[in-house]
Every structure is written in structure tokens, then in C-alpha cells.
ROLUM-69965 format. One record per residue (C-alpha): residue number from 1; residue in three letters; x, y, z. Coordinates in steps of 0.2 Angstrom, whole numbers, padded with zeros to 4 digits. Example, Ala and Ser with C-alpha at 12.3 -4.5 7.8 and 13.67 -1.06 7.14 Angstrom:
2
<atom 1,'Ala',<0062,-0022,0039>>;
<atom 2,'Ser',<0068,-0005,0036>>;
This chain:
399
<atom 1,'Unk',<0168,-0286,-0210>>;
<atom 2,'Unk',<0174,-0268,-0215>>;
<atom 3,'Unk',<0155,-0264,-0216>>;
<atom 4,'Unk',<0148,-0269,-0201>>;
<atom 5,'Unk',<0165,-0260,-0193>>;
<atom 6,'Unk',<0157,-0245,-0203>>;
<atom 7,'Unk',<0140,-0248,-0195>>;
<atom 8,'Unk',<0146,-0250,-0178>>;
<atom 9,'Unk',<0155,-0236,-0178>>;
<atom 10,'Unk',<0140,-0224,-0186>>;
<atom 11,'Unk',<0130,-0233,-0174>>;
<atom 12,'Unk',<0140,-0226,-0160>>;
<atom 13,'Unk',<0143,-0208,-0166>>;
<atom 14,'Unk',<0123,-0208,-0170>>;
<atom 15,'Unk',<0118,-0216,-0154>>;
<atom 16,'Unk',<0132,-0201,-0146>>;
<atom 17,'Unk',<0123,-0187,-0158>>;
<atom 18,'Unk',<0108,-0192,-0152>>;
<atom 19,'Unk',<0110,-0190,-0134>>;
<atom 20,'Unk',<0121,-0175,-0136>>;
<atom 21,'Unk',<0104,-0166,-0147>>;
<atom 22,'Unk',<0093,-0174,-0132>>;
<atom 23,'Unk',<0104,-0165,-0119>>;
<atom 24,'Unk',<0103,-0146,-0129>>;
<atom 25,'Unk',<0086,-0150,-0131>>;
<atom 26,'Unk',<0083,-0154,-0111>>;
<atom 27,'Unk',<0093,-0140,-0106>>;
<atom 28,'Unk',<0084,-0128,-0121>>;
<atom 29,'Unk',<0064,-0135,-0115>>;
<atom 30,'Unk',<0071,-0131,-0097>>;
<atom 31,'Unk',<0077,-0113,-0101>>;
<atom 32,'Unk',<0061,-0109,-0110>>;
<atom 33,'Unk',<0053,-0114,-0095>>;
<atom 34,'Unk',<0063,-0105,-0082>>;
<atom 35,'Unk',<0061,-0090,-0092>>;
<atom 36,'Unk',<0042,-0092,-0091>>;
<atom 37,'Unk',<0042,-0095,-0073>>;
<atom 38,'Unk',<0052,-0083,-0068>>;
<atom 39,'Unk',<0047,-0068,-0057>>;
<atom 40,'Unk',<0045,-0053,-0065>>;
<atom 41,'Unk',<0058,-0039,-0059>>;
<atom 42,'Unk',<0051,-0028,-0050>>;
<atom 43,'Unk',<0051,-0011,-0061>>;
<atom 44,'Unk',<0063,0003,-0054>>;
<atom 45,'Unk',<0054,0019,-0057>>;
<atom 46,'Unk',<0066,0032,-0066>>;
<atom 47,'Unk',<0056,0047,-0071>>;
<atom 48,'Unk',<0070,0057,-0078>>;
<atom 49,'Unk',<0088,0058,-0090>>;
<atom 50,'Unk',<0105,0054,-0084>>;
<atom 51,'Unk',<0113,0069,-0081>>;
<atom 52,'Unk',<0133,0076,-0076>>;
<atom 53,'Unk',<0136,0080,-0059>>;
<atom 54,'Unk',<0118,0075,-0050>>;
<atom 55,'Unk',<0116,0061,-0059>>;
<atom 56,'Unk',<0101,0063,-0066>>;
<atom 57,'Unk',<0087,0075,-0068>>;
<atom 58,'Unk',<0072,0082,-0075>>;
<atom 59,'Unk',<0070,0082,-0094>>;
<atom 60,'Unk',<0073,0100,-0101>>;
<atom 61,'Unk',<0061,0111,-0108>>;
<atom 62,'Unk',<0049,0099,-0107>>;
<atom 63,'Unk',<0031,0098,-0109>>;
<atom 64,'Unk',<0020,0083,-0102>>;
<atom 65,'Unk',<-0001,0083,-0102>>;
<atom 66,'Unk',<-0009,0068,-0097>>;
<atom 67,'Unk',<-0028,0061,-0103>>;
<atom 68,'Unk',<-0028,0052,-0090>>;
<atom 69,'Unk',<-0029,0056,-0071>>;
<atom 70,'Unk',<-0021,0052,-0056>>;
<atom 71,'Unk',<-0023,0049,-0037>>;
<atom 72,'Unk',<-0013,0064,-0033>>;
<atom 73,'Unk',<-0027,0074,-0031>>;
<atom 74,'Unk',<-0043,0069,-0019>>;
<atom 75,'Unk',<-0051,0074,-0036>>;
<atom 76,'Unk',<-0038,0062,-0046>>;
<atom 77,'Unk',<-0035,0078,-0059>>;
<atom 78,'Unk',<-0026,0077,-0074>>;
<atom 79,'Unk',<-0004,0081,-0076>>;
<atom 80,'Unk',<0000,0096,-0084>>;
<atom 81,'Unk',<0020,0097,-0082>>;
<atom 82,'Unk',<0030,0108,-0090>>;
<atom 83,'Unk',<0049,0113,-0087>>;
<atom 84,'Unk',<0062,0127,-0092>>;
<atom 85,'Unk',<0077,0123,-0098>>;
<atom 86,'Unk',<0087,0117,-0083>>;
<atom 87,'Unk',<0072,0105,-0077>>;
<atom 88,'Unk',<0066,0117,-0065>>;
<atom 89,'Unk',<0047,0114,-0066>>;
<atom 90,'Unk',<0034,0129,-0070>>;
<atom 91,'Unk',<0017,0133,-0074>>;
<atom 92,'Unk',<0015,0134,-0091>>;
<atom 93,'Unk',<0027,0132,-0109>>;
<atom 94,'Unk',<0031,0150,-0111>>;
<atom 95,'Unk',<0034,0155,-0092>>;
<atom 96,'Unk',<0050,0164,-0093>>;
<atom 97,'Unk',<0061,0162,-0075>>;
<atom 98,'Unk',<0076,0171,-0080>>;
<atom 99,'Unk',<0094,0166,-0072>>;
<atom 100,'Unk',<0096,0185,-0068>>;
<atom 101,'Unk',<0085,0190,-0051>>;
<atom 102,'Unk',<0074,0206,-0056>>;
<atom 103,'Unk',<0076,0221,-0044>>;
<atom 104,'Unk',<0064,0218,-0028>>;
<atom 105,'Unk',<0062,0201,-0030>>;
<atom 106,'Unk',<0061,0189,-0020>>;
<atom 107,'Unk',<0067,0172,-0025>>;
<atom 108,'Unk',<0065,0156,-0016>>;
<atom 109,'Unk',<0072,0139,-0021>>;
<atom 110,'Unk',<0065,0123,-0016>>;
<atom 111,'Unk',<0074,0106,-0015>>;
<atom 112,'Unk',<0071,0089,-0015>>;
<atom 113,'Unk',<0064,0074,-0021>>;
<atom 114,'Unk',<0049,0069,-0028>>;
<atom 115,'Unk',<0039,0079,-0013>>;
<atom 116,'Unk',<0042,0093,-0022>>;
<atom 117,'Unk',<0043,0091,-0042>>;
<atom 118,'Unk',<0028,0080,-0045>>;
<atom 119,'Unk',<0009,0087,-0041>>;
<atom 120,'Unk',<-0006,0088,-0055>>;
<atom 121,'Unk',<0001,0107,-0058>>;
<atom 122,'Unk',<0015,0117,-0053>>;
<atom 123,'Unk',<0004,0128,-0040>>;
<atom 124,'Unk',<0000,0112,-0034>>;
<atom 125,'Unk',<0014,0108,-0031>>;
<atom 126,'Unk',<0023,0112,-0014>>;
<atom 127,'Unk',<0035,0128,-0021>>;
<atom 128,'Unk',<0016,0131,-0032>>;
<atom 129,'Unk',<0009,0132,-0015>>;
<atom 130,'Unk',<0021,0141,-0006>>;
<atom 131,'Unk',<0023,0155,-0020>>;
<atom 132,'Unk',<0003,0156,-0022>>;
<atom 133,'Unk',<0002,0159,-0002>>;
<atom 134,'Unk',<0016,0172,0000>>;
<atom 135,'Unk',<0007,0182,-0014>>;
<atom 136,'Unk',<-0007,0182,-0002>>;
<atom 137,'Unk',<0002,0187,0009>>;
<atom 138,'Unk',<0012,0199,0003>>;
<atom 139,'Unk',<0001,0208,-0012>>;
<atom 140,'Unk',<0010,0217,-0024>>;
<atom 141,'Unk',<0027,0210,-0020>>;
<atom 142,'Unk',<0036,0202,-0033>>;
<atom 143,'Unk',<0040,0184,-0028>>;
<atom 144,'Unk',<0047,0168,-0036>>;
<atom 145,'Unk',<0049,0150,-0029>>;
<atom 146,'Unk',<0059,0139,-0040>>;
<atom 147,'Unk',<0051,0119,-0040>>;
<atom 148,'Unk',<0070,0111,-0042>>;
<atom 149,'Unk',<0065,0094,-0034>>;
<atom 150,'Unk',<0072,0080,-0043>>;
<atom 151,'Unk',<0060,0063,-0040>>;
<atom 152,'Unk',<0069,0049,-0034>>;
<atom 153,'Unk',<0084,0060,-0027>>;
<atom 154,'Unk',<0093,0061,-0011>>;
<atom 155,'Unk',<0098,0075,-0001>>;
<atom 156,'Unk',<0117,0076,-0007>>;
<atom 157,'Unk',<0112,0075,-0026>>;
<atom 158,'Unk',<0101,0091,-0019>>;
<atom 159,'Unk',<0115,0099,-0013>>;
<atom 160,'Unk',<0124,0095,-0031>>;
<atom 161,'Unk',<0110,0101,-0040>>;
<atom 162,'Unk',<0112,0119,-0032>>;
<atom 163,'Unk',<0129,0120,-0034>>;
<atom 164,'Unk',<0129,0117,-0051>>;
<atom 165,'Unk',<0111,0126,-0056>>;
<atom 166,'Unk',<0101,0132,-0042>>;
<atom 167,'Unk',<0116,0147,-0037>>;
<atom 168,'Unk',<0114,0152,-0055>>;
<atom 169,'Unk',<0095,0159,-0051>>;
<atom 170,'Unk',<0104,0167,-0035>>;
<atom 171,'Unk',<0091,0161,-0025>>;
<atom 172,'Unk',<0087,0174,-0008>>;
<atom 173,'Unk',<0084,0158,0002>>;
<atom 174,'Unk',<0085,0139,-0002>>;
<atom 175,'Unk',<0073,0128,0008>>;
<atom 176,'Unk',<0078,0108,0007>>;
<atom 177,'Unk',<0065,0099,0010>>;
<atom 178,'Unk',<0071,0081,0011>>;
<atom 179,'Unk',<0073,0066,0021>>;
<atom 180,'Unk',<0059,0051,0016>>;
<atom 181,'Unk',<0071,0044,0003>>;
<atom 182,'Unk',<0088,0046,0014>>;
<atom 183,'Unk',<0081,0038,0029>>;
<atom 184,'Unk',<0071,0027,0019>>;
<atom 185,'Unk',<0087,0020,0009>>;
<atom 186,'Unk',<0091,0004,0020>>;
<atom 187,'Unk',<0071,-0004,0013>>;
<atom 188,'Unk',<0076,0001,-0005>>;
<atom 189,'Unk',<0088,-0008,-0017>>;
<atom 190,'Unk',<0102,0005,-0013>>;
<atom 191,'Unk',<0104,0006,0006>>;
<atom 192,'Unk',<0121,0015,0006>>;
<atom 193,'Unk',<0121,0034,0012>>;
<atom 194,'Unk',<0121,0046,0002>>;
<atom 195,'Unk',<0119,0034,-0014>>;
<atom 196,'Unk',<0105,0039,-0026>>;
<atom 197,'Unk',<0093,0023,-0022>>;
<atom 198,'Unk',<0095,0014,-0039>>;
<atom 199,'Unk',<0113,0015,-0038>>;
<atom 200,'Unk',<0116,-0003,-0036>>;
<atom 201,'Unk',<0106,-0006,-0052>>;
<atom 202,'Unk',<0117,0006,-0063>>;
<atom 203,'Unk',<0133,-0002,-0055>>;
<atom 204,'Unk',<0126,-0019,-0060>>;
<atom 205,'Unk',<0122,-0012,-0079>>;
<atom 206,'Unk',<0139,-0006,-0079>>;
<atom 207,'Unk',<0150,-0021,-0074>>;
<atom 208,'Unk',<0138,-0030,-0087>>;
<atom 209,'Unk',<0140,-0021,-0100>>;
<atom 210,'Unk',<0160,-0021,-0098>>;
<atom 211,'Unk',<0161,-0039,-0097>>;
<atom 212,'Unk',<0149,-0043,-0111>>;
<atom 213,'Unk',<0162,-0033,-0121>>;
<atom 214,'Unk',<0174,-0044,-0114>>;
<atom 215,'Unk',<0167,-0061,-0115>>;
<atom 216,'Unk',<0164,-0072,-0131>>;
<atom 217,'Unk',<0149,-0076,-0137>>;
<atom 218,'Unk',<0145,-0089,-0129>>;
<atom 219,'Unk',<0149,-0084,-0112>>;
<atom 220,'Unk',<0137,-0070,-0115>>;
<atom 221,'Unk',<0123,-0082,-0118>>;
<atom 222,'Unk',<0127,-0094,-0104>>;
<atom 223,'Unk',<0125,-0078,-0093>>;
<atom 224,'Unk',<0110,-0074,-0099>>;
<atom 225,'Unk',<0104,-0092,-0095>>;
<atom 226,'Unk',<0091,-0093,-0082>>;
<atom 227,'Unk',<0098,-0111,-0079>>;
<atom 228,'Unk',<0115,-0108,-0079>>;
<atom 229,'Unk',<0113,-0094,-0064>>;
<atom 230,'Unk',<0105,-0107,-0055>>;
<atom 231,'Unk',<0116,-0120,-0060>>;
<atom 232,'Unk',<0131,-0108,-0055>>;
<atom 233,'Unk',<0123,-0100,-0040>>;
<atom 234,'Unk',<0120,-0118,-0031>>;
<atom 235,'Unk',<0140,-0121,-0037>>;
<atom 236,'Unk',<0147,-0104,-0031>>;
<atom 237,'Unk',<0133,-0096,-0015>>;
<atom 238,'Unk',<0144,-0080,-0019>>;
<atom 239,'Unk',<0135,-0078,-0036>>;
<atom 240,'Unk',<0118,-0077,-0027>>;
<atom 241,'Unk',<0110,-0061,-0030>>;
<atom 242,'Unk',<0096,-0053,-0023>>;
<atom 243,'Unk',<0087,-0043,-0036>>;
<atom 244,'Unk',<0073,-0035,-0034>>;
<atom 245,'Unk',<0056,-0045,-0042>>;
<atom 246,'Unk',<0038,-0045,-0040>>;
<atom 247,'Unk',<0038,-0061,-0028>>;
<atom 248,'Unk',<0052,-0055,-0017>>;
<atom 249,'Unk',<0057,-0041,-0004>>;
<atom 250,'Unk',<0064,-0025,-0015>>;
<atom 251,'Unk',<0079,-0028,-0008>>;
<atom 252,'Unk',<0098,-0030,-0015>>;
<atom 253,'Unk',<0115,-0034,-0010>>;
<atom 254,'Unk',<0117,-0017,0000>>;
<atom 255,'Unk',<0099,-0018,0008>>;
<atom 256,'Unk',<0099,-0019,0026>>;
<atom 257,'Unk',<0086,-0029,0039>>;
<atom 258,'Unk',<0075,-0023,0049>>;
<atom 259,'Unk',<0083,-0033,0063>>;
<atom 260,'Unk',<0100,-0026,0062>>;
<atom 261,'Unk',<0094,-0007,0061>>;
<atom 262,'Unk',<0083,-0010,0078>>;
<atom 263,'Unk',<0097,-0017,0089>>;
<atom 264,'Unk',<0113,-0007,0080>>;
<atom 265,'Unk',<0112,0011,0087>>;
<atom 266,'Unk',<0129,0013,0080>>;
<atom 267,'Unk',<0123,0011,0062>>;
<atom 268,'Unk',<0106,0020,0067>>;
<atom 269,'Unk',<0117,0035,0072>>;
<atom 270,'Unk',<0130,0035,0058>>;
<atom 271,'Unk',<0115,0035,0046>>;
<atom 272,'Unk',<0106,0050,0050>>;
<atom 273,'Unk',<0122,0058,0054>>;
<atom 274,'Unk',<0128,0055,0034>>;
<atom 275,'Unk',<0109,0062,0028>>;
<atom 276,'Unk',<0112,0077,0041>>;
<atom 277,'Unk',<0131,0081,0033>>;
<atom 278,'Unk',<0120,0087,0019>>;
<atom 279,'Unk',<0111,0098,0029>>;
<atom 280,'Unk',<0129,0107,0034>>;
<atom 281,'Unk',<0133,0108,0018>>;
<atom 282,'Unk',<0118,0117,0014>>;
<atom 283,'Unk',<0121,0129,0028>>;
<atom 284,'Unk',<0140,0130,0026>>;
<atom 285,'Unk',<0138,0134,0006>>;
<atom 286,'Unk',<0128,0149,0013>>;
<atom 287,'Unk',<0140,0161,0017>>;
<atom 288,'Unk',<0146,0158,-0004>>;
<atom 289,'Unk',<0132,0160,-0013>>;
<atom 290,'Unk',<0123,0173,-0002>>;
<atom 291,'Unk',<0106,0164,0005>>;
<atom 292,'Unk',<0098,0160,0020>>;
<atom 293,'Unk',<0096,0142,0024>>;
<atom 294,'Unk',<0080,0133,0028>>;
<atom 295,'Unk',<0081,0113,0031>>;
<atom 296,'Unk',<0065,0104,0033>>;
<atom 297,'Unk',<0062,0086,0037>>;
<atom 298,'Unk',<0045,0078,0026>>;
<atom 299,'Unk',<0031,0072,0034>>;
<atom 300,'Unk',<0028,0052,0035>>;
<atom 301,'Unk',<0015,0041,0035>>;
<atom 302,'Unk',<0024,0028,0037>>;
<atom 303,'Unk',<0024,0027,0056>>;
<atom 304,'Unk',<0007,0023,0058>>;
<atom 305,'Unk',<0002,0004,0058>>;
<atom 306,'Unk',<-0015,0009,0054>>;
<atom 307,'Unk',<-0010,0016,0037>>;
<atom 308,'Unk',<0007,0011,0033>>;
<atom 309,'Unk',<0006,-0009,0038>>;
<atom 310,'Unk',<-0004,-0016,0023>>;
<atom 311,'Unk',<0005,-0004,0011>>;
<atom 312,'Unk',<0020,-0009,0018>>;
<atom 313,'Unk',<0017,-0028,0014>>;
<atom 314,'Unk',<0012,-0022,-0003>>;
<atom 315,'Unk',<0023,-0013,-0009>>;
<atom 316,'Unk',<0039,-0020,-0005>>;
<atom 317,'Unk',<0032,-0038,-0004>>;
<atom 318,'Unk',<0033,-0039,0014>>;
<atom 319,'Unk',<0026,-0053,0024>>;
<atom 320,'Unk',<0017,-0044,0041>>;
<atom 321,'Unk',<0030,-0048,0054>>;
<atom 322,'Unk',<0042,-0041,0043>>;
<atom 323,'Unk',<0033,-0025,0041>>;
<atom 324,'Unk',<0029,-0022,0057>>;
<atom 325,'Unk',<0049,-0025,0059>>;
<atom 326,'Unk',<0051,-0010,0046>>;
<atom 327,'Unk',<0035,0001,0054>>;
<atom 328,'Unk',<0047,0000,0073>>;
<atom 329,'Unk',<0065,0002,0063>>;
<atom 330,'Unk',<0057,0017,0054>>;
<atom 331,'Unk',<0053,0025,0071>>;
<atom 332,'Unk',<0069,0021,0078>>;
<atom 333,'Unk',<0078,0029,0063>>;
<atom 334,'Unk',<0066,0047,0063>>;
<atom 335,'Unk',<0067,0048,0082>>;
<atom 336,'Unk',<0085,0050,0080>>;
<atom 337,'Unk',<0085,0059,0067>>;
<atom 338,'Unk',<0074,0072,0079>>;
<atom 339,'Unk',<0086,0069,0090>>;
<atom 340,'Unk',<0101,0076,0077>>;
<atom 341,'Unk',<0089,0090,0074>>;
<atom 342,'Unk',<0091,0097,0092>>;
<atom 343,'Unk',<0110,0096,0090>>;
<atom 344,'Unk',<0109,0106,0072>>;
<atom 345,'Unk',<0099,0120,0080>>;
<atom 346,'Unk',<0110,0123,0094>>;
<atom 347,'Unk',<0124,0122,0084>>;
<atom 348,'Unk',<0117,0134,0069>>;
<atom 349,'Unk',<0104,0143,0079>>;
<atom 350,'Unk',<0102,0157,0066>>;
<atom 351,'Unk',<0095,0142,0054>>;
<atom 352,'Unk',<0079,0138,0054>>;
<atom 353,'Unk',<0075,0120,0055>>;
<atom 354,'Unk',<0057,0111,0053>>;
<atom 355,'Unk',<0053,0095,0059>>;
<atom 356,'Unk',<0036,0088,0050>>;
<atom 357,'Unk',<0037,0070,0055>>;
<atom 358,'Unk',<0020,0069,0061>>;
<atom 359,'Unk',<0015,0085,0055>>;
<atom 360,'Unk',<0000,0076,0045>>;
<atom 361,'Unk',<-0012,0065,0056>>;
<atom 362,'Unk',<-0020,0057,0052>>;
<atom 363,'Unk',<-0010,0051,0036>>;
<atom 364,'Unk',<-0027,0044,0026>>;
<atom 365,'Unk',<-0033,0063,0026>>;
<atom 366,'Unk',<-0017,0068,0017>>;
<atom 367,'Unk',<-0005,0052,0007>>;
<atom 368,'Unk',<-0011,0043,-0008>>;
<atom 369,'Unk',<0004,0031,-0005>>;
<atom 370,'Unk',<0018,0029,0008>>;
<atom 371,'Unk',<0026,0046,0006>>;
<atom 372,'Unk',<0017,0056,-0007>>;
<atom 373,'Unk',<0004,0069,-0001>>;
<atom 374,'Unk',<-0012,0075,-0011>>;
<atom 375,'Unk',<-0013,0090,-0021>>;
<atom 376,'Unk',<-0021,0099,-0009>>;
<atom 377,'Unk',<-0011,0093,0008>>;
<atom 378,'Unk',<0004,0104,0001>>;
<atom 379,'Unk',<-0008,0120,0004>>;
<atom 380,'Unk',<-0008,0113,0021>>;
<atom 381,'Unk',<0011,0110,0021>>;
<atom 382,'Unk',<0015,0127,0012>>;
<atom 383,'Unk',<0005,0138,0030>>;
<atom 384,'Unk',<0015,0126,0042>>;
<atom 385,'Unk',<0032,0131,0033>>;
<atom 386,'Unk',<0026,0149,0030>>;
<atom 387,'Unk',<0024,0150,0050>>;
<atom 388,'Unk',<0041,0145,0053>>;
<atom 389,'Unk',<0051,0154,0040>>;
<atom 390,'Unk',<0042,0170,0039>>;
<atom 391,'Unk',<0056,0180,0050>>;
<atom 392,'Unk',<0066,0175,0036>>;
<atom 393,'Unk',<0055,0182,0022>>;
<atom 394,'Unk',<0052,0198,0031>>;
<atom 395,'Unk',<0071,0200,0034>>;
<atom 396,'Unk',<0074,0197,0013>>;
<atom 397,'Unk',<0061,0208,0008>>;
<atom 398,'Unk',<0070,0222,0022>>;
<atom 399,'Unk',<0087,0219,0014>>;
């Protein structure tokens, strides 16, 4: 009697212990499986190191030769990049760009994002370009143009990175040239103004990395679960996500639509008006630090259909009605930010303020991508800015 109680009761605990195994098995296959089907994030490029103050920047004393080439040129050249201690990018390892300004020179510093770092070589690039034409110009005249463009920044990490290094170089005249990846912000993960784009993402790696420390074990796992997101986000729709991936828009929880940009002029306005405060600054930190002030809006390709549509779709994993959506909210978004322009000259009329929007037609002759230009488009860009800031030049070189 006693033994077949024994039996009945091992029976039951096996007959449990076996569907309990089943069920950690089941949910194991599936994870496994959800892992393998999942999308692929969608990398976010970050080219340089975290850093105080601008958040990040380029390496320091850094030197980069590529094998290799790339489409920045129409050539596809190799990279041969090479920075000074602060990041600053120059021609060769041993170029020497002292902090003090030698008597009689002329010194320019350039700001931006990755329209003016990157190119195959530094007179490539567009402060190369610029420093290579005024020497033509201006034979035997001492000259320097400082390449302190940051890839992936926005304007007020610009204005960050010459307070606290560009006014060191005490530059006769600081040119931003800015403005694809402010007004671009709202397509991009990070849509908040004046918020470097990836911003979201670090504020993501920085909760999880606070709670992970805060958790067990085991919660940490279940986090990590594919199936217990998706388990939890059908639960709880506040725990859905967007994150960017290979399948989906590049979009995240700030990102805005195309829809709301078209019919808000409110929001249209107070966005521009945020990426110009920037522009003040720049003009208002003059006085200061003893230069003359030069904002200049980047040329786009992105208004044209004919070039921008189809990269458009594939770059940011747009379907075409949604790119087109983009291609008529980015015109929206750039005629009010000529629009802004106007009011800045007749405020600062002493300023001299360039508008390249459409300055580059048509964009196939001059972008490899949907903001970056060839090697040789920033000779090109390097005359049309030397035509509108050459009062200035003369009138450094007469002081």
C-alpha cells in the first residue's frame, strides 16, 4: 500500500518535472529562435571618442591610412587622416598648428559636422580647399584654416567645441558651416533640438546599465529575453519601443513624422528657430574672443526627388509615400530656415550669412550620399564661400 502511495506520488512530481523541463525547453527553442529572426539593429555610426563638454570628438593625435578606397572622391582615393592633439584634422603627422597665432597670420577656423572633417585628405577637405584657394589668392601671405568639424555633430556641440578649444587657436574668423544634421534631426533617432542625434541611444545605454546594477540575476536575463519583450510589450504597449533596425524606419521614441512636420508650422518654426539660437551665439560670443562671424547653411541633395527618393527609401527604410512625405517636409523645414536667414541679416547686418541650399545642381555631379559631397565639390564650395567672405579676409589681413 505504502509503495504504490510512494509510486503515485513520484509519479505526480515526475509527470510535474517533466512538464515544467518541457515548458523551459519550449520557451528556450523559442528564444533561440527569436534571436535568430530577429532584425538586425540598424548600426549607429560613431566615428569618434566620448569626450567632456562637446560630447564627443575626434581621436587626438591620430593617424588613419586606408588600403582601401572610397566613394568620396569621383576617383574613389584612398584616406589618409591625421589629427593634432585636440582632434583638429591636418595634413600630415608632424604638421605643427601651434595654439599661439604667428604674427601676420591669418587664421580661420571652420566648424561643423561631418561636411567638414571627413574628405580622402585634409586639402580635400573643405577648410583643405578653402586654405589651398586663399593661398592662391593671396601669394606669400601667411594663412591657416583649422578643419575642427566633428562628424555626427550638431551646431550647439559646434559652439561648445569653440569655447572650449577652437578660442585657444584665436581664430581671426570662425565660419560654421552647419545645418544638414540640425534640420535633419526629426528623420533620425534623436529628433530633439539641439540634441546630438544619437542621444536617445546613450540615454538608453545609461538607464540600462543603472538598472542592470540594480536588478538580480535573473531579471537581467529576463530583459534580455527576446520573448519576454514581446511577451511584456503585448502586456504593457507602454514598454513598446522603436529602435532602430535593418527592417524598420530609423526612427525612435523622439522621431517625429513627416505628417505632423507638414501641417505644424508652429513646430516647423520653433525648430529652425532652436538650430538658429546657435547661430547667435556664434555671433554674440564674438565680441569675447575677438573674431569675425561667418554662418553658412550646407548644400542638400535631399530636395530633389530625382536623386534623393530612392536613397531616401534606402537608407532609412522608407516605403515611397513616406519618402516622398520626407522629400516635401524637408522643403518645408529649409524654406523656413531661408526664411529665418532673412531675419538674421537684418538683425546682424555686419554678419555675413550664406545660404547654399541649392547651391549644387544637379546633386548626382556633386554627393556620393544624401549629404556628403565629393572631394572635389569642396573646391567648388571653397570659390562660392571665398566670393562671400572675402570683405572679411581683406579687412583681417588690413587690421
Amino acid at each position: 500500500m505504502l509503495g504504490s502511495r510512494a509510486s503515485a506520488g513520484f509519479g505526480l512530481l515526475g509527470y510535474a518535472g517533466i512538464i515544467v523541463l518541457s515548458i523551459l525547453a519550449g520557451a528556450l527553442a523559442a528564444e533561440f529562435f527569436l534571436q535568430y529572426r530577429a532584425a538586425p539593429r540598424a548600426p549607429l555610426p560613431f566615428y569618434n571618442k566620448l569626450y567632456p563638454y562637446v560630447m564627443f570628438r575626434p581621436n587626438e593625435s591620430y593617424t588613419y591610412v586606408t588600403q582601401e578606397t572610397y566613394e568620396m572622391s569621383h576617383h574613389r582615393s584612398r584616406a589618409f587622416v591625421y589629427t593634432n592633439e585636440d582632434g583638429f584634422r591636418i595634413s600630415s603627422p608632424d604638421y605643427k598648428l601651434p595654439k599661439e597665432k604667428p604674427a601676420g597670420q591669418l587664421r580661420i577656423a571652420v566648424l561643423g559636422g561631418s561636411l567638414v572633417q571627413p574628405a580622402s585628405t585634409f586639402e580635400t577637405t573643405l577648410p583643405g580647399s578653402l586654405k589651398v584657394l586663399l593661398q592662391r589668392r593671396y601669394p606669400g601671405r601667411d594663412i591657416e584654416v583649422i578643419n575642427a568639424g566633428i562628424q555626427s555633430s550638431v551646431s550647439r556641440q559646434s559652439i561648445a567645441q569653440l569655447v572650449f578649444t577652437v578660442v585657444d587657436y584665436h581664430p581671426d574668423i570662425v565660419i560654421l558651416y552647419d545645418g544638414g544634421n540640425d534640420i535633419g534631426l526629426p528623420l533620425t533617432y534623436e529628433s530633439r533640438p539641439n540634441f546630438p542625434y544619437n542621444f536617445q541611444t546613450m540615454e538608453e545605454a545609461w538607464d540600462l546599465y543603472r538598472r542592470e546594477r540594480r536588478q538580480p540575476l535573473w531579471r537581467v536575463a529576463l530583459d534580455r529575453s527576446h520573448l519576454f519583450r514581446i511577451v511584456r510589450s503585448r502586456i504593457d504597449p507602454s514598454e513598446r519601443k522603436l529602435v532602430p533596425t535593418a527592417d524598420e524606419p530609423f526612427a525612435g521614441t523622439n522621431a517625429l513624422p513627416a505628417d505632423r512636420i507638414i501641417s505644424d508650422e508652429s513646430l516647423r518654426v520653433s525648430h529652425i528657430s532652436a538650430y538658429f539660437s546657435n547661430w547667435r551665439k556664434l555671433i554674440e560670443l564674438a565680441a569675447s574672443y575677438h573674431y569675425k562671424a561667418v554662418c553658412i547653411l550646407t548644400p542638400t541633395p535631399g530636395l530633389d526627388p530625382d536623386f534623393a527618393l530612392t536613397r531616401m527609401m534606402s537608407s532609412f527604410h522608407l516605403d515611397r509615400d513616406t519618402a516622398v512625405k520626407w522629400i516635401q517636409a524637408f522643403e518645408i523645414l529649409y524654406d523656413e530656415a531661408g526664411r529665418q536667414i532673412e531675419v538674421l541679416r537684418s538683425s546682424y547686418p555686419h554678419v555675413v550669412f550664406v545660404n547654399l541650399t541649392r547651391a549644387l545642381q544637379p546633386p548626382q555631379k556633386y554627393f556620393w550620399d544624401l549629404a556628403h559631397v565629393y572631394d572635389e565639390a569642396n573646391t567648388t564650395l571653397a570659390e562660392l564661400i571665398y566670393a562671400k567672405i572675402q570683405p572679411v579676409v581683406d579687412g583681417s589681413f588690413q587690421r
